[in-house]
C-alpha positions as CSV (number, residue, x, y, z in Angstrom):
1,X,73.5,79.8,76.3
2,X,73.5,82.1,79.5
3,X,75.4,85.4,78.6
4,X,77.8,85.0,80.9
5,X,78.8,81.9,79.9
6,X,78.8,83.4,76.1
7,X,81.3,86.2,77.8
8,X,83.3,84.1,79.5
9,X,83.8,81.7,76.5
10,X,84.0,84.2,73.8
11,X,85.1,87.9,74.6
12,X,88.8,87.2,74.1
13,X,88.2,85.7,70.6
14,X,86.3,88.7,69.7
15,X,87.8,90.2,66.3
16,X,89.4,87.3,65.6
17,X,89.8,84.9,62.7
18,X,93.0,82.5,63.2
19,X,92.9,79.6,60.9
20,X,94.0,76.0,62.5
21,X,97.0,76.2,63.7
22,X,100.2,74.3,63.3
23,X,101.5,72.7,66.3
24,X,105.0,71.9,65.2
25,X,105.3,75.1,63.6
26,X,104.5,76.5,67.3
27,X,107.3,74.3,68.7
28,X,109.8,75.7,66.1
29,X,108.9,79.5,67.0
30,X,108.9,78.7,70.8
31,X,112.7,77.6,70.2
32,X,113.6,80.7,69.4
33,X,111.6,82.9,72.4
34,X,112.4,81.4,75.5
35,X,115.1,83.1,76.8
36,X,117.2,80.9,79.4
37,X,118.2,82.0,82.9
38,X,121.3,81.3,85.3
39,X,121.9,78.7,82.0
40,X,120.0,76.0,83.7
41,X,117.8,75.0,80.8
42,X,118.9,73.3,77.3
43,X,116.6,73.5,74.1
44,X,114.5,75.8,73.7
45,X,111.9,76.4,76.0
46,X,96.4,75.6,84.1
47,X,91.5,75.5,87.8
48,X,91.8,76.8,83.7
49,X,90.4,74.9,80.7
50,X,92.2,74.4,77.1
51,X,92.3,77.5,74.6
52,X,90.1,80.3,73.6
53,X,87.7,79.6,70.6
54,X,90.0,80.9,67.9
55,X,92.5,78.5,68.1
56,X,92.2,74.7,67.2
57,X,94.8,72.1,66.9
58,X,94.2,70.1,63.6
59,X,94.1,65.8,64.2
60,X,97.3,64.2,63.3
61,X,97.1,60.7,62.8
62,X,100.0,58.2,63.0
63,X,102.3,58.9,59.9
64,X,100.8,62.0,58.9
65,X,103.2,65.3,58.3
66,X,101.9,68.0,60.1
67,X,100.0,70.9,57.6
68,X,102.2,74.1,56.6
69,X,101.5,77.1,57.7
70,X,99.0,79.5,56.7
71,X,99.9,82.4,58.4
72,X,103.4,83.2,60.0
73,X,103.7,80.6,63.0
74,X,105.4,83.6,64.9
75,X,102.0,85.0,65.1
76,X,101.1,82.1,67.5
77,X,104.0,82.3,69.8
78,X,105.0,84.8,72.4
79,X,107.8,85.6,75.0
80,X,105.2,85.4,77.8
81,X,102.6,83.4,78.0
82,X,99.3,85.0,79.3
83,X,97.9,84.3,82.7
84,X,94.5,84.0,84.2
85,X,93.0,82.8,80.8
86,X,92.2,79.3,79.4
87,X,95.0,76.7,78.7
88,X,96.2,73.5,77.9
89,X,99.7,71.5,76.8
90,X,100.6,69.3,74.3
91,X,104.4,67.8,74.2
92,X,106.4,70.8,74.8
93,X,103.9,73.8,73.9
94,X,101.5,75.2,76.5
95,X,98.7,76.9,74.8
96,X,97.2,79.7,76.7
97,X,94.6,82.1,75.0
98,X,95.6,82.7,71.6
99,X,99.3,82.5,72.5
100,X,101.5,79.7,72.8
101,X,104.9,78.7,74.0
102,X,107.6,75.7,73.8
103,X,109.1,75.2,77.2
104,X,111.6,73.0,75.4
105,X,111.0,69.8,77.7
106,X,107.4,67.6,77.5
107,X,104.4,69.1,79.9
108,X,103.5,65.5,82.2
109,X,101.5,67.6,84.7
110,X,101.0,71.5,85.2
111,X,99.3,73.6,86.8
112,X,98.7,77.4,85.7
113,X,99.3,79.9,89.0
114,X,98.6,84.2,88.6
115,X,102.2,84.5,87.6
116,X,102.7,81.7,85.3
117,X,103.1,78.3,84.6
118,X,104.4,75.1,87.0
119,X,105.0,72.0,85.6
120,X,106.8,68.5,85.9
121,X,108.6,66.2,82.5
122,X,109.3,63.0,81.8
123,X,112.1,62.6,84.5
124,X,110.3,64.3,87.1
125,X,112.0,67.8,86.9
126,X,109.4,70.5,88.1
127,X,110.1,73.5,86.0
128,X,108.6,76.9,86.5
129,X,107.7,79.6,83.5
130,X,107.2,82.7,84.2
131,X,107.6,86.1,81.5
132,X,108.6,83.5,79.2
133,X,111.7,81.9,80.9
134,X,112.0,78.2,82.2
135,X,113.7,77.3,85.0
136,X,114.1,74.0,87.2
137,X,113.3,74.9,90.6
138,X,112.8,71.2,91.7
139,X,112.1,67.7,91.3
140,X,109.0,65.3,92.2
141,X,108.1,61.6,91.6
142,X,108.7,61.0,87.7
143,X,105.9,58.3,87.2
144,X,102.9,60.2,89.2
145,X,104.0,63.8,88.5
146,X,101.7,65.7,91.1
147,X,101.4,69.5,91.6
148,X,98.8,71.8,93.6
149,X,97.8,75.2,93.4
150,X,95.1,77.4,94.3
151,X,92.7,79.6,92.4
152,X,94.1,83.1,92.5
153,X,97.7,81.8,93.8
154,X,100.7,82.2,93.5
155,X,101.7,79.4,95.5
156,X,102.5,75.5,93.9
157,X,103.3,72.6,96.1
158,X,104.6,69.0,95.2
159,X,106.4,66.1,97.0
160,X,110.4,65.5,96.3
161,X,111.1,62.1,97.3
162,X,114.5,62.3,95.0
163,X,116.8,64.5,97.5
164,X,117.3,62.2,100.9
165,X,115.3,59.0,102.3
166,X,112.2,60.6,103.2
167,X,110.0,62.5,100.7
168,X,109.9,66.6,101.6
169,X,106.3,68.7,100.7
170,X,108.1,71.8,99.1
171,X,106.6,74.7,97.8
172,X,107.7,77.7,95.5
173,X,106.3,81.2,95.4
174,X,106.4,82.7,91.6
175,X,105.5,85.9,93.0
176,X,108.8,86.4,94.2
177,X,110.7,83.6,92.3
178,X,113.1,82.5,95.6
179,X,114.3,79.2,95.7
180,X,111.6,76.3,96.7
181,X,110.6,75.8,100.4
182,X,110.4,72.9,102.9
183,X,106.9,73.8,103.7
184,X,107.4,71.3,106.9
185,X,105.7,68.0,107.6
186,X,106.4,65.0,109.7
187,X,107.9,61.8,107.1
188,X,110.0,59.0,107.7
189,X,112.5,56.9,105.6
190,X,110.8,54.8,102.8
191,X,107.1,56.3,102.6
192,X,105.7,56.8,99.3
193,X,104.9,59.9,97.3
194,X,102.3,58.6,94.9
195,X,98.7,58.5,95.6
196,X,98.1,54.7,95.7
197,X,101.4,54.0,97.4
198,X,102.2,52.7,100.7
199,X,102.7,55.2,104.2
200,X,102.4,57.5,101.4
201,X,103.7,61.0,101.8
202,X,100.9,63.1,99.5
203,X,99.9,66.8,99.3
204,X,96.4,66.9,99.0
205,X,96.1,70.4,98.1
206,X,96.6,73.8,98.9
207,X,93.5,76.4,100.2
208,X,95.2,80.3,100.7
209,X,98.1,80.0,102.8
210,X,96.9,76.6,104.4
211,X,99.0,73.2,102.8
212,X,96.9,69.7,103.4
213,X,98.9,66.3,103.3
214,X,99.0,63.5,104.2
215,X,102.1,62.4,106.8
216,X,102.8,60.2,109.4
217,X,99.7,62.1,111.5
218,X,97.8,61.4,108.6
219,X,95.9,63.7,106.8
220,X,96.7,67.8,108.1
221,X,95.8,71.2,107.5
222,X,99.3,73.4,108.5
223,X,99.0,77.3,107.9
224,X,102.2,77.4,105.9
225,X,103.5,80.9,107.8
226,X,103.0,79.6,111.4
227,X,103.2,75.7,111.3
228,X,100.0,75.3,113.3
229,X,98.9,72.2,112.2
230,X,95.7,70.3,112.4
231,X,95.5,66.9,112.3
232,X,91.9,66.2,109.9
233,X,91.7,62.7,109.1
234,X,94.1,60.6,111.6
235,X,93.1,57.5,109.4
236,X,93.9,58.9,106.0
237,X,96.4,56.1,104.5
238,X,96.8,57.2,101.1
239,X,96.6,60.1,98.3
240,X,93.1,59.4,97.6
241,X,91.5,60.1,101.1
242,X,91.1,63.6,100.1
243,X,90.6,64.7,96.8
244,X,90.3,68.4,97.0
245,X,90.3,71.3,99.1
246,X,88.8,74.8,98.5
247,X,87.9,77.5,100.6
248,X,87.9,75.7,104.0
249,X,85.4,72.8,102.2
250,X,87.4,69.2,101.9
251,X,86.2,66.3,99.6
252,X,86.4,63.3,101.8
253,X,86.9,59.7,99.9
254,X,86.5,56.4,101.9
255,X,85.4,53.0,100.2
256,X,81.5,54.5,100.8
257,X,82.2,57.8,98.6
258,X,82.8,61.0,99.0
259,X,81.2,63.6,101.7
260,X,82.3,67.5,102.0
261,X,83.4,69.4,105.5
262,X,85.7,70.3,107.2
263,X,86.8,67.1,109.3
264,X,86.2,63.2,108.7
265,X,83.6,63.6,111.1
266,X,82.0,66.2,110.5
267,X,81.3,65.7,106.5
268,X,78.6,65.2,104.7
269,X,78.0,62.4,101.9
270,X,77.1,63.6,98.8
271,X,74.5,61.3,97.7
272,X,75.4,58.9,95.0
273,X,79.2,60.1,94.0
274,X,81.7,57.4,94.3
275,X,84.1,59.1,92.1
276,X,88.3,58.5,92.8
277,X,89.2,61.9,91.7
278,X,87.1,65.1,91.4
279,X,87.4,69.6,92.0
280,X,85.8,71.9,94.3
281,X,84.5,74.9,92.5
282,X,87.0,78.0,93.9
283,X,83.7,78.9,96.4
284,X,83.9,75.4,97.8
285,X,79.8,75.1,97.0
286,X,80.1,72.7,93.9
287,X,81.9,69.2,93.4
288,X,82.8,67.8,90.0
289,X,83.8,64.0,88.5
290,X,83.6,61.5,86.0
291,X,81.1,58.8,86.6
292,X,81.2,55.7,84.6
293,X,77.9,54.8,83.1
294,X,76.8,51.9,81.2
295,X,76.6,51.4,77.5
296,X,76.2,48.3,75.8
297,X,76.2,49.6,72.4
298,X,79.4,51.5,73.0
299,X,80.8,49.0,75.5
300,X,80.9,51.7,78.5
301,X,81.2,55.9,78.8
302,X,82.1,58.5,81.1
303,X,79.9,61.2,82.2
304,X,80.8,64.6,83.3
305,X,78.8,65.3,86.5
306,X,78.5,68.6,89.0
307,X,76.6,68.2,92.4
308,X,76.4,71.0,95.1
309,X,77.9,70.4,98.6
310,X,74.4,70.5,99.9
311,X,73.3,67.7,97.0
312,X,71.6,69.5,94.5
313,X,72.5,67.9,91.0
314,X,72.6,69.8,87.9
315,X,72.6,67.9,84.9
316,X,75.4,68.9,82.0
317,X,73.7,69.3,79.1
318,X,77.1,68.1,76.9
319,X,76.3,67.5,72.5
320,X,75.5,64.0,71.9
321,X,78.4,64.1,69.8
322,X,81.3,64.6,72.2
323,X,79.3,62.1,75.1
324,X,81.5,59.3,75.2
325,X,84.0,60.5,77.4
326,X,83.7,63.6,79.4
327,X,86.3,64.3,82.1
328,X,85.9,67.7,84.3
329,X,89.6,68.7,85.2
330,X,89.3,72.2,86.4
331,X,87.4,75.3,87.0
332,X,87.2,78.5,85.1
333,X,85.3,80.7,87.4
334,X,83.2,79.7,90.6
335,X,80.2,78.3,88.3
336,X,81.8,77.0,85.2
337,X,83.6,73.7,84.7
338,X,85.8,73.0,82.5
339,X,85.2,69.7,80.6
340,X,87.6,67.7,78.3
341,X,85.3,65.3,75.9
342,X,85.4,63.3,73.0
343,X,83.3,60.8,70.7
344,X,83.0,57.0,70.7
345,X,85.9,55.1,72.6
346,X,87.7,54.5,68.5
347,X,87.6,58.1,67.9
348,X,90.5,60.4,68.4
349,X,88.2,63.7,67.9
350,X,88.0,65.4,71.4
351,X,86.6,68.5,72.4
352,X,87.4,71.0,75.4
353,X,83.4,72.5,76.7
354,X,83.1,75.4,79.2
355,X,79.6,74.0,81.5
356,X,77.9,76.4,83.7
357,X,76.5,74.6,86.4
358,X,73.9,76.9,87.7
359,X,72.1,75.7,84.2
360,X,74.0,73.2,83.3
361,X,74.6,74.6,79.7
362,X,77.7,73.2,77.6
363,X,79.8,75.6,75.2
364,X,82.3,74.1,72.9
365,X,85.3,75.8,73.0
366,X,87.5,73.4,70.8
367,X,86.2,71.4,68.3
368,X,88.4,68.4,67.5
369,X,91.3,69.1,69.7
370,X,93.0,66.4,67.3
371,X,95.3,64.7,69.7
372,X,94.7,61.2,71.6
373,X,94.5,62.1,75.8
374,X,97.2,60.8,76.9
375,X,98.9,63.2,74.5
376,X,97.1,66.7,76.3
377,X,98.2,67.9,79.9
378,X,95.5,70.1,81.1
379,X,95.9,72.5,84.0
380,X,94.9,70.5,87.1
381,X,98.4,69.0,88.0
382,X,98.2,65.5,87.2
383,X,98.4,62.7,84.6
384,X,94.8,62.5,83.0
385,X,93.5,58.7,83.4
């Protein structure tokens, strides 16, 4: 391992020794540290990874009570949930670090910002945390919750297609915790707001101050303080045209892959990646996705895989163990990916890896994260498939 993947990975666990911890017991202390503002919230309420090395979720399996204590669960839990490290979510608790937090309502979809914490529940409420309160500052499509940020933002975006007949792109600053913005946008009665809908209206992502969605122009780039808008893919028809956007470089999708640029016509393909979903590094030089890959023995896999915009591969060198299913969903710096993996298709073991793709060495960071996928909500504003 590089040493500044072994920094990255390890420096804030350093003089630690936290045993496993207990995840309901984390939920119980959350209830009674998130305070509640303008009395808007009832119970008791990142591109980032899942938790630092010290902390690991033990496996629950159906019918099993969750395992006491061993230290004080209060240890676990704070009033404010650190930023800018490493985090994940599991019903109600966001982990961050070595701290955690119950936001009182299930994390669908989040997305961790430099002041906190967006995300949507169950019924499509987007909710932000910041300093350890909770507070609705929205709502977005409850079956394909979908949020955007941008690395070293503020700034989260979303679709509401619950306040009038056309969906609205809307956008909240937690820098300055006003009230959520029209960001602007040309939609009509009845389009979508999910990805694989029809006339959908979908925000692709945001790059700085720029917003890119999709609208009835297709698929823009408007500079969020002025308006100007540029129209970048006229054709784009749904929430999969673009998949990412970082640093002026967009990931293109058509039905021949995926190619990186700044217009439809002036990307590039990246040779071989056919992917449906993926992330630009923060620098806009690398592209990560999961490629499915044939196994006979184990009736199919997923790889993790990282190629350059200019299409140099670098292979992930991920433990035989954890191969089965490896999922990049984020980035921790401009040259390491963060990687949610497991075992063989039965198991429930997972793993969360930090891969530095300049080497394409594989840390684990957790080591049997314990819970099934569709149970974790990782920091890259979607459902996980």
């Amino acid at each position: 391992m590089t040493d500044k993947l072994r920094d990255l990975l390890h420096d804030r666990a350093a003089g630690t020794d936290f045993p496993a911890s207990d995840v309901d017991a984390l939920v119980r202390a959350g209830d009674r540290r998130v305070r509640r503002r303008r009395g808007a919230v009832a119970g008791g309420a990142l591109a980032a990874l899942a938790v630092a090395a010290a902390l690991v979720v033990p496996t629950l399996r159906d019918g099993d009570a969750a395992p006491g204590p061993s230290v004080d669960p209060s240890d676990g839990a704070t009033e404010t949930l650190p930023n800018g490290v490493v985090s994940w979510a599991t019903s109600s608790v966001i982990l961050a670090g070595d701290d955690a937090l119950d936001v009182g309502h299930e994390v669908r979809a989040y997305v961790a910002t430099t002041h906190g914490y967006v995300f949507a529940d169950p019924e499509g409420t987007v909710y932000s945390v910041t300093d350890g309160d909770v507070d609705p500052i929205g709502r977005t499509d409850a079956s394909d919750p979908h949020l955007v940020t941008d690395a070293g933002s503020a700034l989260v975006g979303w679709v509401d297609d619950t306040s009038g007949p056309a969906p609205a792109f809307m956008t909240f600053d937690q820098s300055t915790e006003d009230e959520a913005t029209f960001a602007g946008g040309e939609t009509s009665d009845g389009m979508d707001s999910t990805a694989d809908g029809a006339d959908p209206a979908y925000f692709y992502a945001l790059d700085g101050g720029t917003a890119y969605w999709r609208d009835a122009r297709g698929a823009v780039a408007v500079d969020l303080a002025t308006q100007d808008t540029e129209v970048v893919d006229p054709d784009a028809v749904d929430g999969r045209d673009i998949l990412d956007v970082e640093d002026g470089v967009i990931a293109f999708r058509d039905g021949r892959g995926v190619a990186v640029g700044s217009t439809r016509e002036s990307a590039v393909r990246l040779p071989g990646v056919t992917a449906v979903e993926g992330e630009l590094s923060p620098d806009g030089a690398w592209f990560a996705y999961a490629a499915p890959v044939p196994d006979i023995e184990n009736g199919g896999r997923t790889e993790a895989r990282v190629i350059g915009v200019d299409g140099t591969t670098v292979p992930l060198d991920i433990p035989p163990a954890v191969l089965s299913f490896a999922l990049p969903f984020g980035w921790l710096d401009d040259d390491t990916v963060g990687v949610l993996s497991s075992g063989p298709i039965t198991s429930r073991y997972q793993s969360l890896l930090g891969c530095e793709v300049t080497t394409g060495e594989c840390e684990i960071v957790v080591e049997d994260a314990g819970v099934p996928r569709a149970q974790i909500a990782l920091p890259n504003g979607r459902l996980l498939d």
